[in-house]
C-alpha positions as CSV (number, residue, x, y, z in Angstrom):
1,X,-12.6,-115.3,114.7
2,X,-16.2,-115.3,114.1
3,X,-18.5,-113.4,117.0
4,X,-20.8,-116.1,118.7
5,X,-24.7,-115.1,117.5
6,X,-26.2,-113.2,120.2
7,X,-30.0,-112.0,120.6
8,X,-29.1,-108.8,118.9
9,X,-28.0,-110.2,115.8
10,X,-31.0,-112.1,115.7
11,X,-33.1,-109.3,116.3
12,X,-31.2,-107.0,113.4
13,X,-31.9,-110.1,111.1
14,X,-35.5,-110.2,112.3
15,X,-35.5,-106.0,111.5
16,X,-33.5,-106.5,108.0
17,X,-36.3,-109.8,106.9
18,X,-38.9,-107.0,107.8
19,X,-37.6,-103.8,106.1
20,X,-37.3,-105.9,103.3
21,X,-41.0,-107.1,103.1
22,X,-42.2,-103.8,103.6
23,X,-40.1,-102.2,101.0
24,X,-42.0,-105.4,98.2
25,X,-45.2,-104.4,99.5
26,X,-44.9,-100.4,99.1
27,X,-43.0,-101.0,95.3
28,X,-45.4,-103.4,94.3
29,X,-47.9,-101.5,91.9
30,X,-51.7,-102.5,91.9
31,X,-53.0,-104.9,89.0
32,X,-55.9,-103.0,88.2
33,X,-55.6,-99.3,88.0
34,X,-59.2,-97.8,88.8
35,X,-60.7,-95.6,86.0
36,X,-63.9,-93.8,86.8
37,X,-67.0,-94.6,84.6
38,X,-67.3,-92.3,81.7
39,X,-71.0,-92.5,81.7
40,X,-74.2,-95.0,81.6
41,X,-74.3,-97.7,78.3
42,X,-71.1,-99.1,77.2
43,X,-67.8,-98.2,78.0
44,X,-64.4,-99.5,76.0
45,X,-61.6,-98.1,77.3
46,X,-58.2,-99.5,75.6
47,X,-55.0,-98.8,77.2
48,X,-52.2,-96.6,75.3
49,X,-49.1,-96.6,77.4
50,X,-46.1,-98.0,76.6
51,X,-45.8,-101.8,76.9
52,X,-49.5,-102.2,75.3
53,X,-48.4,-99.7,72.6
54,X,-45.7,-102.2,71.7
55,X,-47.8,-104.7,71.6
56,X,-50.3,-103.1,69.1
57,X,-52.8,-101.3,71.2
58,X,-53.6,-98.1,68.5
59,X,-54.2,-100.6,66.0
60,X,-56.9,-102.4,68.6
61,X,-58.4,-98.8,69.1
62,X,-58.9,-98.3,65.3
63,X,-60.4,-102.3,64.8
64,X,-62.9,-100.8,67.8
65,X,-63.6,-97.6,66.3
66,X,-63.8,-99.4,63.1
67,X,-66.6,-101.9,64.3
68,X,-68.2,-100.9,67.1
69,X,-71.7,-99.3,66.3
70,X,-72.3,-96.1,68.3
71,X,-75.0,-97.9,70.5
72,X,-76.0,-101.2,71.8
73,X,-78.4,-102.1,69.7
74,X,-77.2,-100.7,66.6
75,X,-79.9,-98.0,66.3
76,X,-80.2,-94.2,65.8
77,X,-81.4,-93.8,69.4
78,X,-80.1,-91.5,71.2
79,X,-80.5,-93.1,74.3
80,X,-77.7,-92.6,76.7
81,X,-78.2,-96.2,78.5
82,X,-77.4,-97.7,75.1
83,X,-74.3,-95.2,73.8
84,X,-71.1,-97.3,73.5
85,X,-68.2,-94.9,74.1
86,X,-64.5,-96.2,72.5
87,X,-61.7,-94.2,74.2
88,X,-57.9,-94.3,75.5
89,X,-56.7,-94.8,78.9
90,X,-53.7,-95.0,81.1
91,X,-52.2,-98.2,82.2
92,X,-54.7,-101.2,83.0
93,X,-52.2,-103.5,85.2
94,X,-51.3,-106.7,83.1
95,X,-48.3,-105.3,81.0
96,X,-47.2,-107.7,78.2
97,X,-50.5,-109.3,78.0
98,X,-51.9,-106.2,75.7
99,X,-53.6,-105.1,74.0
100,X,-55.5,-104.7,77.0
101,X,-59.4,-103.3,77.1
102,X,-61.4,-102.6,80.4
103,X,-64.9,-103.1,79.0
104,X,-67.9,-101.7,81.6
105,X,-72.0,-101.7,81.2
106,X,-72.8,-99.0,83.1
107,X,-70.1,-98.6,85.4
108,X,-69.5,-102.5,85.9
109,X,-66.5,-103.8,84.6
110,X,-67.3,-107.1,82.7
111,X,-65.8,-109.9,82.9
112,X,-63.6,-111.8,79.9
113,X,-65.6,-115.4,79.7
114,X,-63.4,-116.2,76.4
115,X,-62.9,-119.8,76.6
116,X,-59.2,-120.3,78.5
117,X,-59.3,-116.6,79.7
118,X,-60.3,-117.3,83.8
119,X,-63.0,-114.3,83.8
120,X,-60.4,-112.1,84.5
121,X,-61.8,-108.3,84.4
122,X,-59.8,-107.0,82.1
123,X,-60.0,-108.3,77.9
124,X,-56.3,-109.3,77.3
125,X,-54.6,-110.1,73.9
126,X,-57.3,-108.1,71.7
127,X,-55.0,-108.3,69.0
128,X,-57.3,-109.2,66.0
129,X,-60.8,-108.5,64.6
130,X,-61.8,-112.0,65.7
131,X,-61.3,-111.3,69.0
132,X,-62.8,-108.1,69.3
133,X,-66.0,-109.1,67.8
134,X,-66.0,-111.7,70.5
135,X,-65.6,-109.3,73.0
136,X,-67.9,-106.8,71.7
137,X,-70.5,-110.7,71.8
138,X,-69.9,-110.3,75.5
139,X,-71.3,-107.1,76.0
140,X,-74.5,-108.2,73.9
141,X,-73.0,-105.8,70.6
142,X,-72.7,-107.4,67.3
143,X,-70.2,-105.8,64.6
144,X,-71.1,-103.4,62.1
145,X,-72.4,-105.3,59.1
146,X,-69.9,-103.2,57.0
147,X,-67.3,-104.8,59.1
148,X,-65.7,-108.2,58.6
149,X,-64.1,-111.3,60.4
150,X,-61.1,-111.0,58.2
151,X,-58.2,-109.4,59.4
152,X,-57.0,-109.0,55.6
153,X,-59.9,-106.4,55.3
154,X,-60.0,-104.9,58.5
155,X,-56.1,-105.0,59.8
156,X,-54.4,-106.9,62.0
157,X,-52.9,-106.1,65.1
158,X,-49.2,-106.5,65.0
159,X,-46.9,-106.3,67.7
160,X,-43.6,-103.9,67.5
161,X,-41.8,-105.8,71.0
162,X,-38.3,-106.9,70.4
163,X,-36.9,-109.5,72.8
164,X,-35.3,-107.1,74.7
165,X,-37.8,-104.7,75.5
166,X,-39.6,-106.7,78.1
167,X,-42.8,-105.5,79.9
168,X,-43.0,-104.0,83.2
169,X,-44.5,-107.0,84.7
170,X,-41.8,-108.7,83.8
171,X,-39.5,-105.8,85.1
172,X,-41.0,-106.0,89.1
173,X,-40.2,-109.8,88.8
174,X,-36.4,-109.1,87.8
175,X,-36.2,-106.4,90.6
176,X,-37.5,-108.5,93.3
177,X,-35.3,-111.3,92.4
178,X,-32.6,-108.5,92.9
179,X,-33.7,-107.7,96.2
180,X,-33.7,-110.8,97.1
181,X,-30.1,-111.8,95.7
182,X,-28.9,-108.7,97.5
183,X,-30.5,-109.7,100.8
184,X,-29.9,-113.1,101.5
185,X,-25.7,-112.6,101.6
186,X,-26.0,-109.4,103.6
187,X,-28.4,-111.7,105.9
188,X,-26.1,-114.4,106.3
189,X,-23.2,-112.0,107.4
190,X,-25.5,-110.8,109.6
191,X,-26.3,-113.6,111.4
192,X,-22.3,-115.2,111.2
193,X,-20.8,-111.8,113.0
194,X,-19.2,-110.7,109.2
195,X,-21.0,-107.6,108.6
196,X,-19.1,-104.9,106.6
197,X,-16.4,-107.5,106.0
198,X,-14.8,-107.0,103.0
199,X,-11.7,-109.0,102.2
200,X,-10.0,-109.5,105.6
201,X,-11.0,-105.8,106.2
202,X,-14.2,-103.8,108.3
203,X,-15.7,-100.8,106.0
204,X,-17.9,-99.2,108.4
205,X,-21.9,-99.1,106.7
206,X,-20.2,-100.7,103.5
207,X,-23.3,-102.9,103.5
208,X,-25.7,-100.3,104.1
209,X,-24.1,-98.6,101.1
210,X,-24.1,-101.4,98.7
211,X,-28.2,-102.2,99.9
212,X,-29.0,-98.5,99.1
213,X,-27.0,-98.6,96.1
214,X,-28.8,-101.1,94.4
215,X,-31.9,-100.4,95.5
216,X,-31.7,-96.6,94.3
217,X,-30.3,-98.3,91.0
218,X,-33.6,-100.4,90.9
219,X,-35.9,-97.8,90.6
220,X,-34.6,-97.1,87.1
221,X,-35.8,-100.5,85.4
222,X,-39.1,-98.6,85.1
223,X,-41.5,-100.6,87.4
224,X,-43.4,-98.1,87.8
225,X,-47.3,-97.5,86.1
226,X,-45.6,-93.9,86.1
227,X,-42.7,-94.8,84.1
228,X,-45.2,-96.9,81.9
229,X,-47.1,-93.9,81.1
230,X,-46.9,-91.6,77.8
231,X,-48.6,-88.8,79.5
């Protein structure tokens, strides 16, 4: 027969609801890694770890390199307000939205005013010339006049994903809907006086196993920006 609910059962559920929203908040990575500024003009940092590399990010750095002048204003100047520096970083945040550029004027990240993009801080989906030279427009920079629009003479970006590699973004979703799956039935058994019933049988901490179990197991579908790194 089935123990009555008593204050203490309610009061382990109200613990086990807790533990589990602390343990989303502590595994849930930032969206926007900081990076330092790298100096005063403009700064192009495009991310190489692995879900941007999939999605064609060392072909983005070349189409930068490729059509970026070395200063603002396309002079010889050597001024350092005006240097535009092109280099690689660690992971930006939004995974399977790359290529992904952090673009800063003088230490202030800029915002992506593309038409449908939101002003979100970070330049997503710089997968082609076009849309690097409208990115580059943002800044105030025009293209090198020995660079084109056409993506048959400059390169395209091309993306290397197969429809199982997903992106880490993607990854965090599938393990909270794990956690979640995991906790609701060890919840209700809480709450109805079953816990650690399995079959007609009590396994002493059997459900404290299977929790730690899969939450241990969790940790290698690479959620991390750690496991995203190359470095």
């Amino acid at each position: 027969m089935a123990r009555p609910r008593s204050s203490s059962s309610l009061s382990s559920a109200f613990l086990s609801i807790s533990c589990i929203l602390l343990l989303l908040i502590l595994t849930t990575p930032p969206s926007l890694a900081y990076t330092p500024p790298l100096n005063k003009g403009l700064e192009i940092r495009v991310c190489q770890d692995k879900d941007c590399l999939l999605d064609g990010s060392k072909e983005t750095l070349a189409l930068l390199q490729s059509m970026t002048p070395s200063t603002i204003d396309n002079d010889d100047d050597d001024d350092p307000d005006k240097r535009i520096t092109i280099a690689p970083c660690a992971c930006l945040g939004p995974c399977g939205s790359g290529p992904t550029v952090d673009l800063r004027k003088d230490g202030i990240r800029l915002k992506d005013t593309r038409e449908g993009r939101d002003n979100y801080f970070l330049f997503r989906e710089i997968d082609s010339s076009k849309a690097v030279a409208d990115m580059l427009a943002i800044a105030g920079v025009n293209v090198l006049p020995s660079s084109s629009s056409s993506e048959g003479q400059v390169g395209a970006v091309t993306s290397t994903r197969q429809w199982y590699e997903l992106d880490r973004n993607s990854r965090i979703t599938l393990q909270r809907i794990l956690y979640v799956l995991v906790a609701l039935p060890l919840l209700n058994a809480r709450l109805n006086g079953t816990w650690d019933m399995i079959g007609d049988a009590t396994v002493p901490n059997s459900y404290y196993a299977i929790a730690g179990g899969v939450f241990v197991a969790s940790q290698f579908m690479g959620t991390s920006q750690k496991s995203n790194s190359m470095e």
